[in-house]
KETI-732285 format. One record per atom (N, C-alpha, C): x, y, z; residue in three letters. Coordinates in steps of 0.05 Angstrom, whole numbers, plus 32768, in hexadecimal, padded with zeros to 4 digits. Atoms other than C-alpha are relative to their C-alpha. Example, Ala and Ser with C-alpha at 12.3 -4.5 7.8 and 13.67 -1.06 7.14 Angstrom:
2
80127FE88000ALA/80F67FA6809CALA/801280188000ALA/7FF07FE87FFFSER/81117FEB808FSER/7FF18016800ESER/
//
This chain:
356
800B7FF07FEAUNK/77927D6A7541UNK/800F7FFA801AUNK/7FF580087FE4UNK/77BC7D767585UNK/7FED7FED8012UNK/8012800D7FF5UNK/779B7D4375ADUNK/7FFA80108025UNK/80007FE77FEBUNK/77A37D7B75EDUNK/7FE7800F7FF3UNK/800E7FE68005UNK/77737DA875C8UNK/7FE87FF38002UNK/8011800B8008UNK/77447D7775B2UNK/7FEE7FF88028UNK/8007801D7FE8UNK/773B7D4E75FDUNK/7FF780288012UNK/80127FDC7FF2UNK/77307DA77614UNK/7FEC80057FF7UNK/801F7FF28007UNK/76F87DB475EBUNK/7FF27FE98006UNK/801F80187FFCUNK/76D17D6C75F8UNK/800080078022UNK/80007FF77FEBUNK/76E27D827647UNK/7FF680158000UNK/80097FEB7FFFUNK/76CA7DCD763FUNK/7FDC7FF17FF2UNK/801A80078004UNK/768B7DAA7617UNK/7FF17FF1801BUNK/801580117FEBUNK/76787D737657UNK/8000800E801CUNK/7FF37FF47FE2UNK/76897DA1768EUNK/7FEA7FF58015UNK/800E80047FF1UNK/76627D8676C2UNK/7FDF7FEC7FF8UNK/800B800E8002UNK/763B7D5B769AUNK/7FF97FE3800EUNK/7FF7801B7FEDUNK/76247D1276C0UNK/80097FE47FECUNK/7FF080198014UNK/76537CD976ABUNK/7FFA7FE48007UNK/800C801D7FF3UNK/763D7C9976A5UNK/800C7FED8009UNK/7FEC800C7FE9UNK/76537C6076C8UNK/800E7FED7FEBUNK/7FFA8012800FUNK/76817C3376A4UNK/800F7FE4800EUNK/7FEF80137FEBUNK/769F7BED76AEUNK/80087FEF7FEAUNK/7FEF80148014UNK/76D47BBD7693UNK/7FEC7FE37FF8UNK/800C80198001UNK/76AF7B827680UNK/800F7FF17FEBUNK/7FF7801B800AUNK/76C17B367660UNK/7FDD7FFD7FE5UNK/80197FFF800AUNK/76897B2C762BUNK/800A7FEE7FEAUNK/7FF1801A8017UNK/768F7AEA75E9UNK/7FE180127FE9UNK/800F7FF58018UNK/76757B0B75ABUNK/80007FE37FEFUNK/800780198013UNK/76617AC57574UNK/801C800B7FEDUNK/7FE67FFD801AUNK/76A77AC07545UNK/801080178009UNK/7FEA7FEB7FF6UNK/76CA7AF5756DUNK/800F7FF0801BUNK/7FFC80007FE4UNK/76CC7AD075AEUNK/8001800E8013UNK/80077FF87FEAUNK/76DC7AE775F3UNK/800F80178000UNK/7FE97FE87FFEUNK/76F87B3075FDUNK/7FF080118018UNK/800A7FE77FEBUNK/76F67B6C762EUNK/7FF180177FEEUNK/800C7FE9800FUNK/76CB7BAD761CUNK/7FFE800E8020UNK/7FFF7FE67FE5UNK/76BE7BED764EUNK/7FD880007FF2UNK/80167FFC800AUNK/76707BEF764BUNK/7FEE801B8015UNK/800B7FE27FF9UNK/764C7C2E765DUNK/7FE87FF97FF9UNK/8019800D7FFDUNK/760F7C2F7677UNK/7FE6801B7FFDUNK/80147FF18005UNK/75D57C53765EUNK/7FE8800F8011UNK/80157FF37FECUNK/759F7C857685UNK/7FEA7FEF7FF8UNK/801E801B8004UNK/755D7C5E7693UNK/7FF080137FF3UNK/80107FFA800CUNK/75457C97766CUNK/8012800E7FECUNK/7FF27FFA801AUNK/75667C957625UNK/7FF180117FF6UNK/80127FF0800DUNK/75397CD37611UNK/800F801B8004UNK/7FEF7FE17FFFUNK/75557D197609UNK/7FE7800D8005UNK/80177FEF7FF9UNK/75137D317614UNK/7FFD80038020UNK/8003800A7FDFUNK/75117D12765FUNK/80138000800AUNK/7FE47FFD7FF2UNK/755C7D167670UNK/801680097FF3UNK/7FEA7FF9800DUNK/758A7D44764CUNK/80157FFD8003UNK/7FE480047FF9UNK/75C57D46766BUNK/80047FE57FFFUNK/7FF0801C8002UNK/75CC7CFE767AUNK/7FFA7FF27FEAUNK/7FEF800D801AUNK/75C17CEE762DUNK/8014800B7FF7UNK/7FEB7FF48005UNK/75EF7D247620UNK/801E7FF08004UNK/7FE080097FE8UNK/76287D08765CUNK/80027FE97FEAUNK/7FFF801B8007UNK/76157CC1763AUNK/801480047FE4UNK/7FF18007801CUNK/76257CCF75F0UNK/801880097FFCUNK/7FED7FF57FFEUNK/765D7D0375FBUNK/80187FEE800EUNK/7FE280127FF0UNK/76867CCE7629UNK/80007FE37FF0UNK/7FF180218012UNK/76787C8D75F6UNK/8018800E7FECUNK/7FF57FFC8017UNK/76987CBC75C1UNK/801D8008800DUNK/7FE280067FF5UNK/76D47CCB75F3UNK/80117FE68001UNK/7FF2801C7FFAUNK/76E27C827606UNK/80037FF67FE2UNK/8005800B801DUNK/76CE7C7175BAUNK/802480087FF1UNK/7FF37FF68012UNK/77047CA0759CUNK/80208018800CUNK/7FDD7FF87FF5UNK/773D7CB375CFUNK/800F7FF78000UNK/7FE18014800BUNK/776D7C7F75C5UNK/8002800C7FE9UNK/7FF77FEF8019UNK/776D7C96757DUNK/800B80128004UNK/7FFE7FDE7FFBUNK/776E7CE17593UNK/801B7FFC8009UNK/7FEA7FFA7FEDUNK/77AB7CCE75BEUNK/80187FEF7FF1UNK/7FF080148013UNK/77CB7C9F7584UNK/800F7FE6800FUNK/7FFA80147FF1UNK/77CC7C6A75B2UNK/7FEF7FE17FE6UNK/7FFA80178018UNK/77D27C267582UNK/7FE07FEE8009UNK/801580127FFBUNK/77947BFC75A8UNK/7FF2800D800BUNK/801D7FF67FFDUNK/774B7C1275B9UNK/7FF37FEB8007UNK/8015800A7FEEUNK/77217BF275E9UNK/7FE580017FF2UNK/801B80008006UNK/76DC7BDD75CEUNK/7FF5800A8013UNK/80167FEE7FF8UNK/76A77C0975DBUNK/7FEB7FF68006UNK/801080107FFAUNK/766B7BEB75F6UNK/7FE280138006UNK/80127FED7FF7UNK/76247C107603UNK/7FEF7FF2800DUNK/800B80197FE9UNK/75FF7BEC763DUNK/7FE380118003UNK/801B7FF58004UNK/75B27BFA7631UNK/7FEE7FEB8015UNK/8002800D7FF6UNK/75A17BCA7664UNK/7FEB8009801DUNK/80137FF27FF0UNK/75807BFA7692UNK/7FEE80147FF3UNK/800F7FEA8004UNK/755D7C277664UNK/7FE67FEE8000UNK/801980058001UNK/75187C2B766EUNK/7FF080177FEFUNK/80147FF28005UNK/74FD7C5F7649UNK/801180117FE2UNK/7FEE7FFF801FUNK/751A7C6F75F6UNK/7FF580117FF7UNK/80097FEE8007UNK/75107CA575D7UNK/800480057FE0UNK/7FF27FFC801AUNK/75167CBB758AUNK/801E80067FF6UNK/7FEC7FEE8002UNK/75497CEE758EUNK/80167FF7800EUNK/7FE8800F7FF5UNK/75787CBC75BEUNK/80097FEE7FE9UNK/7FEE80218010UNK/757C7C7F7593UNK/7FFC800D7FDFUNK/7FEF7FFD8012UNK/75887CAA7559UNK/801C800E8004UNK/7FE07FF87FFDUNK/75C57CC9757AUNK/80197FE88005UNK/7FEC801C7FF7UNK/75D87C857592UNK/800B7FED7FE6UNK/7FF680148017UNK/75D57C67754EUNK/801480107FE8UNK/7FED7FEC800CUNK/75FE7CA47535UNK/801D7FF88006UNK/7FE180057FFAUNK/76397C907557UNK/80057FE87FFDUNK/7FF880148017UNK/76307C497548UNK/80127FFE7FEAUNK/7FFE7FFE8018UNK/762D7C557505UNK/8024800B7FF9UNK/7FE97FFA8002UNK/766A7C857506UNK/80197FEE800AUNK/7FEF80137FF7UNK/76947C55752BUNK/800A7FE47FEAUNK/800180078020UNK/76837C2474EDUNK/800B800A7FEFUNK/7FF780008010UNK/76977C4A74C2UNK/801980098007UNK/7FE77FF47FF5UNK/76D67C6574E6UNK/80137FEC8005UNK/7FEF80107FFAUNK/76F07C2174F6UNK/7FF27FEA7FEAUNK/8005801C8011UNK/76FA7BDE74CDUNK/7FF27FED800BUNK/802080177FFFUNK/76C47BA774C7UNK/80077FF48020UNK/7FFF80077FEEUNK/76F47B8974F9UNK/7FF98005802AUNK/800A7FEE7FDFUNK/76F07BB97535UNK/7FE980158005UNK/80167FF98001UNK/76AA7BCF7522UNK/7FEC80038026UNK/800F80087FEAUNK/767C7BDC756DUNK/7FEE7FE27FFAUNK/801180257FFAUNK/76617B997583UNK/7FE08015800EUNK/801E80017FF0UNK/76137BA4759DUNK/80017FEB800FUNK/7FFF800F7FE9UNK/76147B7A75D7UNK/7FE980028017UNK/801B7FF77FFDUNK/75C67B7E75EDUNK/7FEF7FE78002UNK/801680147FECUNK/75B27B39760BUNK/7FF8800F8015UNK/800B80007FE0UNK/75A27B587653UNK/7FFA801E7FF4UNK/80197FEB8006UNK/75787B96762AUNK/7FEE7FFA8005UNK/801980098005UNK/753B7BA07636UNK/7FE87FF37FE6UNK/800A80018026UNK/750B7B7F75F8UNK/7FF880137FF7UNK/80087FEF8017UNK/74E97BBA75E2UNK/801180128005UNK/7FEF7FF08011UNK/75267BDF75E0UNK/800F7FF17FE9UNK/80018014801AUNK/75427BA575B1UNK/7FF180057FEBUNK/80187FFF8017UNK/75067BAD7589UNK/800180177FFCUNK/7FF97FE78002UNK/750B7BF27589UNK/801580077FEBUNK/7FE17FFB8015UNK/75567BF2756CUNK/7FFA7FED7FECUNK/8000800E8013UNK/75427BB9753CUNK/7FEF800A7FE6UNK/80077FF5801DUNK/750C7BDA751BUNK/800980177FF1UNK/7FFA7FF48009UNK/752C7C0F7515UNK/80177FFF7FECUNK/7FE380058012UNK/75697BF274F3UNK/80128005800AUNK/7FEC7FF57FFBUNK/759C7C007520UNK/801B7FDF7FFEUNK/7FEF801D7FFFUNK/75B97BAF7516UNK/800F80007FE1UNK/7FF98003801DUNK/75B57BBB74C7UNK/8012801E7FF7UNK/7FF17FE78005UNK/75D27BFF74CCUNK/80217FF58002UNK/7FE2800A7FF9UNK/76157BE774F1UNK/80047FE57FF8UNK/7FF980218008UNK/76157BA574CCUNK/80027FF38013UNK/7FF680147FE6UNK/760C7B807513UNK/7FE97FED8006UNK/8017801B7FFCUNK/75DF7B3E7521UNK/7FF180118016UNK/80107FFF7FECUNK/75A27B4A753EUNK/7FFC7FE18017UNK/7FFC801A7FEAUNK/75987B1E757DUNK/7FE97FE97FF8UNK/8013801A800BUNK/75757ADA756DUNK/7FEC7FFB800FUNK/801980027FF6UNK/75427ADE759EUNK/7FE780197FF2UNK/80137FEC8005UNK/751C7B1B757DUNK/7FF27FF67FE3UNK/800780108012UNK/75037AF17548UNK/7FE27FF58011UNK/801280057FF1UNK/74D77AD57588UNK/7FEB80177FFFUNK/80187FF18004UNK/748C7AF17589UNK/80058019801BUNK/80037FF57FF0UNK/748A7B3175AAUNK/7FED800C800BUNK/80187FF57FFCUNK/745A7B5F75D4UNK/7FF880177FEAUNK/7FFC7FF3800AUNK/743F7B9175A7UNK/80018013800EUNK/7FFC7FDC7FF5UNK/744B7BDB75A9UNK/7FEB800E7FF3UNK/800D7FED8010UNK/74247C167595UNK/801980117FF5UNK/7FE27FF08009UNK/74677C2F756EUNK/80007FEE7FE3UNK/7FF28003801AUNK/74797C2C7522UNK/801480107FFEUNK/7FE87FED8006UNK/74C07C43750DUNK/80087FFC7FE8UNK/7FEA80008014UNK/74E77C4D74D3UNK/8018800A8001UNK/7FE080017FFFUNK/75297C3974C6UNK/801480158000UNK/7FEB7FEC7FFFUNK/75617C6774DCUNK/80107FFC7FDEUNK/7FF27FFE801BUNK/75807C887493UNK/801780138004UNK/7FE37FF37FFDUNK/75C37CA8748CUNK/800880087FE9UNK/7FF78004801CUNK/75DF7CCF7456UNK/801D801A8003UNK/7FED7FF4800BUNK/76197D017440UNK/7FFA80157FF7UNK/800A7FE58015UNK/75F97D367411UNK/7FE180078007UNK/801F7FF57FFEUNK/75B87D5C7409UNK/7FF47FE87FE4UNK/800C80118014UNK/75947D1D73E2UNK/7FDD8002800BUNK/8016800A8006UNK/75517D2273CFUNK/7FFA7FEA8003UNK/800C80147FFAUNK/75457CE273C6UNK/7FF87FEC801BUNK/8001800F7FE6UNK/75597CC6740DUNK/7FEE800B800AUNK/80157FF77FF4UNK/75267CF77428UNK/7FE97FFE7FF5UNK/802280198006UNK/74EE7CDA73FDUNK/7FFF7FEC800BUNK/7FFC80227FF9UNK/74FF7C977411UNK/7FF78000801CUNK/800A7FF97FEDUNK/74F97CB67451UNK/7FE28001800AUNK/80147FFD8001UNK/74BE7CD07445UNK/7FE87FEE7FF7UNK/801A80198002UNK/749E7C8E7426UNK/7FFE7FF1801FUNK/800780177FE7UNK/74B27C6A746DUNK/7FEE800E8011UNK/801B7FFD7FF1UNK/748C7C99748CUNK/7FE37FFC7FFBUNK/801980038006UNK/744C7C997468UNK/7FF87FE18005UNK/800F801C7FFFUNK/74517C4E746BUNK/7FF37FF58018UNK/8006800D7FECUNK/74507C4674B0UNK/7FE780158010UNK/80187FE27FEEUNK/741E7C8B74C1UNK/7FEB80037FEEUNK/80167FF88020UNK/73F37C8A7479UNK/8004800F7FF9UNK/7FFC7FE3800DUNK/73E77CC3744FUNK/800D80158010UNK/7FFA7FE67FF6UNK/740D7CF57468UNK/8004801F7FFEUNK/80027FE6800BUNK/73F87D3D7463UNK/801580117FFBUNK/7FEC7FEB800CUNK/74287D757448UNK/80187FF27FFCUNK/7FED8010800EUNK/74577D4A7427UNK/801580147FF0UNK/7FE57FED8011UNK/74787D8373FFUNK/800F80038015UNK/7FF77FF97FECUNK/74817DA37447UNK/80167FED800FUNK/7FEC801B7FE9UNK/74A17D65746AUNK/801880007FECUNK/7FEC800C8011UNK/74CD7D577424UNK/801480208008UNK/7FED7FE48007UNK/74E67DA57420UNK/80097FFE801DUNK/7FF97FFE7FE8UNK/74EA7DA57472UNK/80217FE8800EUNK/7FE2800E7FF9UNK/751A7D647476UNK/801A80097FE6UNK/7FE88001800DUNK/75467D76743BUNK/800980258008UNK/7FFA7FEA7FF2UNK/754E7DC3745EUNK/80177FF68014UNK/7FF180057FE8UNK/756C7D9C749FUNK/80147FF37FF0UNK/7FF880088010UNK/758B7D6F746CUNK/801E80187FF7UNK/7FED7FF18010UNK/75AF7DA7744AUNK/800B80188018UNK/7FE77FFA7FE7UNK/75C77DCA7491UNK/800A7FF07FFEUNK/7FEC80167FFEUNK/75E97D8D7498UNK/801E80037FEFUNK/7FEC800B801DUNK/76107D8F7455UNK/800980208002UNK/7FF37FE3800AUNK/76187DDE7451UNK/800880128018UNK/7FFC7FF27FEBUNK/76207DEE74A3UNK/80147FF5800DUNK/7FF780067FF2UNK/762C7DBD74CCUNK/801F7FF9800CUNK/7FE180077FFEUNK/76797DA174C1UNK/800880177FF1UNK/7FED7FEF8006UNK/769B7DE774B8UNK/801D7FF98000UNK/7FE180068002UNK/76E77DDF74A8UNK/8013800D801CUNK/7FFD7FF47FE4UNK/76F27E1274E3UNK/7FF37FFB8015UNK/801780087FF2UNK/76CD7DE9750EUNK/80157FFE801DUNK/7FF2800B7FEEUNK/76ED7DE17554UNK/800D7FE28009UNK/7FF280108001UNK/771D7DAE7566UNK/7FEE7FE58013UNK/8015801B7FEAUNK/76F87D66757DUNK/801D7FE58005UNK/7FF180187FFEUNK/77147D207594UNK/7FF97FEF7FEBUNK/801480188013UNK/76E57CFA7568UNK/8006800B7FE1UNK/7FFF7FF1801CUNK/76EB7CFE751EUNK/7FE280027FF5UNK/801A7FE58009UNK/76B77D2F74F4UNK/7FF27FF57FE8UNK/800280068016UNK/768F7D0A74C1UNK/7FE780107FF5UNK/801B7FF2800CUNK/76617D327497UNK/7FED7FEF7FFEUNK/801D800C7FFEUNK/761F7D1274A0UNK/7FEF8008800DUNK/80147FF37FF3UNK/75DB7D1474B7UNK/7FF17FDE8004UNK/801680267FF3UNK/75A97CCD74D6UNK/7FE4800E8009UNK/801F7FF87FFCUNK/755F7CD574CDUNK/7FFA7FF0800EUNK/800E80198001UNK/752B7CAC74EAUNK/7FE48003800BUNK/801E7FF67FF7UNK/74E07CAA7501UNK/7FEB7FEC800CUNK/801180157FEEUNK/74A87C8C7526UNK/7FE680128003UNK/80127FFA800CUNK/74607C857523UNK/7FF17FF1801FUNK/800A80057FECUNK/74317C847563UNK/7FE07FFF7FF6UNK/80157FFF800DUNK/73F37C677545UNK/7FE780048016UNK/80137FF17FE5UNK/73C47C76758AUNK/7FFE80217FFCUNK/7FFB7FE57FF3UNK/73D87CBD758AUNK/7FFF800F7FD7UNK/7FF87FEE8019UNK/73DC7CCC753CUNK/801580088001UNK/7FE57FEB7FFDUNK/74237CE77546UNK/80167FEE7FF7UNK/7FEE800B800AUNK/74527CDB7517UNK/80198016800DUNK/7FE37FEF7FFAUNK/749E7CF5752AUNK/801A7FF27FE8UNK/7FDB80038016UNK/74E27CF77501UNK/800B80137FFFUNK/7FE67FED7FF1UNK/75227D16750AUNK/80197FFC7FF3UNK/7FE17FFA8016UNK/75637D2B74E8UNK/801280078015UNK/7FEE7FF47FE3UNK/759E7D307518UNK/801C80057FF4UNK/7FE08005800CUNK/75EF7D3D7505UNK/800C8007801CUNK/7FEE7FFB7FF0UNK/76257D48752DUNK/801880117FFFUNK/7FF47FE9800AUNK/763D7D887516UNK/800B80128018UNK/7FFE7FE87FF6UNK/764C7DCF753AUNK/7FEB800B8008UNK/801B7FF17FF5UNK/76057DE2753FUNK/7FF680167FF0UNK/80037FF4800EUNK/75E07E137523UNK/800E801E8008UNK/7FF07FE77FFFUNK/75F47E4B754CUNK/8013800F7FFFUNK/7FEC7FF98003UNK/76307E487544UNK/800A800F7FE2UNK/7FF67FF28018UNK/76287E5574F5UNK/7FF380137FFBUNK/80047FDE8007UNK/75FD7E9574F8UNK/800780107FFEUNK/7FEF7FE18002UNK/76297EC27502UNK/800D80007FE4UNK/7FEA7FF8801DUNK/764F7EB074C1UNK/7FE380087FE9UNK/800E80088010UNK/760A7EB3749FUNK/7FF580277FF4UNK/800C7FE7800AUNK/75ED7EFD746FUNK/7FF080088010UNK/80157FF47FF8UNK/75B97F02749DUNK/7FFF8000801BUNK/7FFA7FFC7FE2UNK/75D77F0374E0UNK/7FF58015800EUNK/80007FE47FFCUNK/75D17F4974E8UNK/7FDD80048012UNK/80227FF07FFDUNK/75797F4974DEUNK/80007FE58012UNK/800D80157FECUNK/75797F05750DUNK/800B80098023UNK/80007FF37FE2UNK/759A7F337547UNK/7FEC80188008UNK/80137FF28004UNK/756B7F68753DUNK/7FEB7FEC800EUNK/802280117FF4UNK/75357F30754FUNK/80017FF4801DUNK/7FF580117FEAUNK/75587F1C758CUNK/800E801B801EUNK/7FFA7FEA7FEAUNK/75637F4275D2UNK/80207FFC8005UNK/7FDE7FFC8002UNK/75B27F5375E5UNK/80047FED8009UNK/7FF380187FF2UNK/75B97F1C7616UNK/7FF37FE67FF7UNK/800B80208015UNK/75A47EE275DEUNK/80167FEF8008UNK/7FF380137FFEUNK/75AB7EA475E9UNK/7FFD7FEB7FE7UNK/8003800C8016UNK/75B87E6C75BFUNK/7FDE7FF97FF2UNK/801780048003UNK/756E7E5775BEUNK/7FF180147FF6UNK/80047FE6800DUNK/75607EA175AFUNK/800880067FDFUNK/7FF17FFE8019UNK/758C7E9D7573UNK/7FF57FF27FEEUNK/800D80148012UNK/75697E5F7551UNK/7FEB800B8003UNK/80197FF58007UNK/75237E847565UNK/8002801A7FE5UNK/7FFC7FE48015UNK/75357EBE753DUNK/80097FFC7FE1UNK/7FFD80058023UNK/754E7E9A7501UNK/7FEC7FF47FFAUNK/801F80108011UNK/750A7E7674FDUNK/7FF3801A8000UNK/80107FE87FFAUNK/74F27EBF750BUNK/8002800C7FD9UNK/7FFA7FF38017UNK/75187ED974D1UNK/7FFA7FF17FEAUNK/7FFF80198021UNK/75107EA1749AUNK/7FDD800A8005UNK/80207FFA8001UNK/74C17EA874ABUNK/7FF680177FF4UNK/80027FE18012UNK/74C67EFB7498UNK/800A7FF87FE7UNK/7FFA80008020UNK/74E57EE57455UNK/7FF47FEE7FF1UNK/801880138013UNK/74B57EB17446UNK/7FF1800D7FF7UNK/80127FE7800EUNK/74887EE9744BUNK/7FF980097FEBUNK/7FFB7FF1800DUNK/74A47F0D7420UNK/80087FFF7FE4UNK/7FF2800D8019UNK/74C77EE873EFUNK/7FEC7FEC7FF5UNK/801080218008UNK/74917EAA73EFUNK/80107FEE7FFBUNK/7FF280218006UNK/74C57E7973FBUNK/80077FFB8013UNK/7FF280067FEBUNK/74E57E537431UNK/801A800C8003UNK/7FE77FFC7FFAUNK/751D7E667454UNK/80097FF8801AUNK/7FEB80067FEBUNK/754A7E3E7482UNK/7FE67FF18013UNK/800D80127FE4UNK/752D7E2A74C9UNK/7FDF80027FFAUNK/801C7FFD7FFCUNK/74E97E4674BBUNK/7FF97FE77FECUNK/80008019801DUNK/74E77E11746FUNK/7FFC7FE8801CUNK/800A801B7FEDUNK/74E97DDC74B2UNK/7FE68003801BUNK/80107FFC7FEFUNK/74BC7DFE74DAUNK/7FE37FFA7FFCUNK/80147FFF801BUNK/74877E0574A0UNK/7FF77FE38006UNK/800C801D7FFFUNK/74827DB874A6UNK/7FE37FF38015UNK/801680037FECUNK/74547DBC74E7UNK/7FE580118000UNK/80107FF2800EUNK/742B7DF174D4UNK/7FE480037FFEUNK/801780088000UNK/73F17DD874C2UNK/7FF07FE7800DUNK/800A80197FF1UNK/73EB7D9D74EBUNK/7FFB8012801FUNK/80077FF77FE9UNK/73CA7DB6752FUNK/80097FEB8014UNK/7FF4800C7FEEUNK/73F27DA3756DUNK/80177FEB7FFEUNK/7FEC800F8008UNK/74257D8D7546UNK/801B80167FFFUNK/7FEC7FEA7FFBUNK/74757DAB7550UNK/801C7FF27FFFUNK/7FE680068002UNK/74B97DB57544UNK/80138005800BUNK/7FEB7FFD7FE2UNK/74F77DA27575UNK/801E80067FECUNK/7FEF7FFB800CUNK/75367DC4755FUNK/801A7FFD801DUNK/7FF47FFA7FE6UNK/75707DB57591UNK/802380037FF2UNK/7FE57FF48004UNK/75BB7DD27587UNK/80048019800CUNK/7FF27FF07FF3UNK/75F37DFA75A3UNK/7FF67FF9801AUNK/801B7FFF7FDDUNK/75D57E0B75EEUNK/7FE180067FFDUNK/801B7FFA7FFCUNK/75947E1475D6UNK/7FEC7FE57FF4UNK/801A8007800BUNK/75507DED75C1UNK/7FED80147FFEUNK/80127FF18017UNK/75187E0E75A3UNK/7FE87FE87FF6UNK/8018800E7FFAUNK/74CE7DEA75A1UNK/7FF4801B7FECUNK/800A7FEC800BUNK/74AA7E0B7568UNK/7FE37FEF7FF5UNK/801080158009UNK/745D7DFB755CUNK/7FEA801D7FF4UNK/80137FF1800AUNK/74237E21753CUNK/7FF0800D801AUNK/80137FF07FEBUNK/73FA7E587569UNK/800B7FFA801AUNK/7FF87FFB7FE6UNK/74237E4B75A9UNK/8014800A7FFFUNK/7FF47FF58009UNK/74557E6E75C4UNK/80217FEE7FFBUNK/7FEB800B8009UNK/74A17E5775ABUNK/800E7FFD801CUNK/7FFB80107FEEUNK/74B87E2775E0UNK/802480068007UNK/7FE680008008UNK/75087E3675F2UNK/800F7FF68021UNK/7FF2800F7FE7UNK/75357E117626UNK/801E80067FF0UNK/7FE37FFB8003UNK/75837E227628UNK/80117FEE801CUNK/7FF2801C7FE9UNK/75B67DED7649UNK/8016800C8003UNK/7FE280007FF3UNK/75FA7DFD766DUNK/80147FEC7FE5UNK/7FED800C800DUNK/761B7DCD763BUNK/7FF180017FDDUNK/800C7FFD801BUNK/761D7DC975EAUNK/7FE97FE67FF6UNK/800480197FFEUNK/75F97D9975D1UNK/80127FEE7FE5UNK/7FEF80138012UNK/76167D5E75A2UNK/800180017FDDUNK/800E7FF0801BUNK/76067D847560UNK/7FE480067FF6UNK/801D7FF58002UNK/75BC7D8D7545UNK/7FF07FEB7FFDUNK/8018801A7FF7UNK/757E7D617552UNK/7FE7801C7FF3UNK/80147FF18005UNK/753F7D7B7528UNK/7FED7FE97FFFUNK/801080138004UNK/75027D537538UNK/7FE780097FFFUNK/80187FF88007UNK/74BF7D59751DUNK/7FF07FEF8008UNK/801780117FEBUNK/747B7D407546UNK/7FE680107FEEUNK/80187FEE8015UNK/74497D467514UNK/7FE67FEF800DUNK/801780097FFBUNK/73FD7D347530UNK/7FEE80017FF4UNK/800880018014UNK/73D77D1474FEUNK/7FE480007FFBUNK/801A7FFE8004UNK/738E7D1C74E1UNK/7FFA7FDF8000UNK/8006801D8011UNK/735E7CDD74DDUNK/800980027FEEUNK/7FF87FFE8013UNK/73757CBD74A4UNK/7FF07FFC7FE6UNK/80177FFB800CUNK/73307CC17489UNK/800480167FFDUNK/7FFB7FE48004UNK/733C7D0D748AUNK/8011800C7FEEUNK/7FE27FF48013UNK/73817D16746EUNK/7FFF80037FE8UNK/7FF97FFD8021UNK/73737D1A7424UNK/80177FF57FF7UNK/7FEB800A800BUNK/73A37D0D73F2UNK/801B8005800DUNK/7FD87FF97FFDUNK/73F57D1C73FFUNK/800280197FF4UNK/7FFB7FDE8004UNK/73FC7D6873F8UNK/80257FF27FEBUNK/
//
């Protein structure tokens, strides 16, 4: 890939996004010793719900610093550093984008030049946060030896960030046991199984097109689940994210383009475009009695009252919940491929019956 083309489209993607602050720092990793890293410093609100753009600016400029020396075939690369040291406020849908690029970095580089986590001067319950979630055991990296010490509790259960390659069944059971373990019985179990292996299978049959536009970063087909359980509130959440093209980008190549402009006014926007394919998959459920596409994920909320589904790609999001109306926000910039997160609000668990 010209590395001119590549360093134009991640510029036409941040245009005016806010960049975070970075700085050279000295830092002694155990058996590595003492070295320099560039550490970039995180918004005090790691939540994409509460500060889009500056998780956007955040993740879009580690994956520049991460993967432009490569891009530019320059022989040495500066460790990458992510400085969480001011966040105050974590969100689902951040620290699984954050552990996306981890992860990719892992596997993109050898054991030796793997990201260091460097997260003494974190706050603890963001520590605790990334630990239960697995983000130490994901990137093979020591968790810090004080979090072993008794902590405050939380009202938060999570399960472990999962990562896979293909449309597997089984990882999305597995999935689906960590949630029940940490939420109980959980109602419409077919719904949740058919709803994550739908997002699942965008991933594998959308997301990394071969004609995909030119990036700096390299393109790994995958997808990183993960979920959390707000036992005060009943509200379980979990979320499937990649780092694809987006969805909107592949409707147009799709048979049914045609009846999803029909559903959509001339000056559609992206957020218009994903409403109308949950529009259209919903008429052929109808019709056909089967899932189809966005709606097969939509289906999952359904029957849970005040419970809903966050779809965010291209320039659009899309907030879809039972009897209200369809929620839609459109952003100046793309976003970092697709984020589908489900906020399901749960019955006593005296109520819930068996596992649909």
């Amino acid at each position: 890939m010209p590395v001119d083309e590549g360093l134009s489209a991640w510029n036409a993607a941040t245009l005016g996004l806010p960049v975070p602050s970075t700085q050279v720092r000295r830092f002694t990793w155990p058996g590595h010793g003492s070295s320099k890293a560039i550490f970039m410093e995180a918004p005090s609100d790691l939540w994409l719900s509460a500060a889009h753009n500056e998780v956007l600016g955040f993740i879009y400029h580690y994956r520049l610093i991460s993967y432009r020396r490569q891009a530019s075939g320059l022989r040495r690369r500066r460790t990458m550093i992510a400085d969480l040291a001011g966040v105050k406020n974590l969100g689902l849908d951040a620290a699984l984008m954050l552990t996306a690029e981890y992860h990719r970095n892992c596997i993109m580089w050898s054991k030796e030049r793997r990201p260091f986590i460097v997260d003494q001067t974190w706050p603890r319950p963001i520590r605790d946060v990334f630990r239960s979630l697995g983000l130490y055991n994901l990137v093979d990296a020591a968790a810090p030896a004080d979090l072993d010490d008794a902590a405050e509790p939380i009202d938060l259960k999570l399960v472990p960030f999962v990562s896979g390659e293909k449309v597997e069944g089984e990882i999305a059971d597995q999935l689906i046991r960590q949630l029940s373990d940490v939420a109980g019985a959980t109602p419409a179990r077919v719904k949740v199984y058919a709803g994550l292996l739908e997002a699942i299978k965008n991933v594998r049959n959308h997301a990394y097109p071969a004609d995909a536009p030119p990036r700096i970063d390299p393109v790994l087909n995958r997808w990183w689940g993960a979920g959390a359980y707000i036992p005060s509130k009943r509200q379980l959440q979990f979320a499937v994210y990649d780092q694809g093209v987006g969805i909107p980008a592949t409707l147009p190549k799709k048979s049914f383009w045609e009846a999803i402009l029909q559903m959509t006014k001339p000056e559609r926007t992206d957020a218009d475009v994903i409403e109308g394919a949950i529009e259209y998959g919903r008429s052929q459920t109808e019709l056909e009695e089967r899932g189809n596409g966005l709606w097969t994920i939509c289906d999952v909320v359904r029957e849970l009252k005040g419970s809903s589904v966050r779809i965010v790609s291209g320039r659009g999001e899309v907030i879809w919940s039972l009897g209200r109306p369809v929620s839609k926000k459109n952003f100046v910039n793309p976003f970092c491929g697709t984020l589908i997160e489900w906020t399901l609000v749960l019955p006593p668990e005296d109520e819930r019956g068996a596992i649909a």
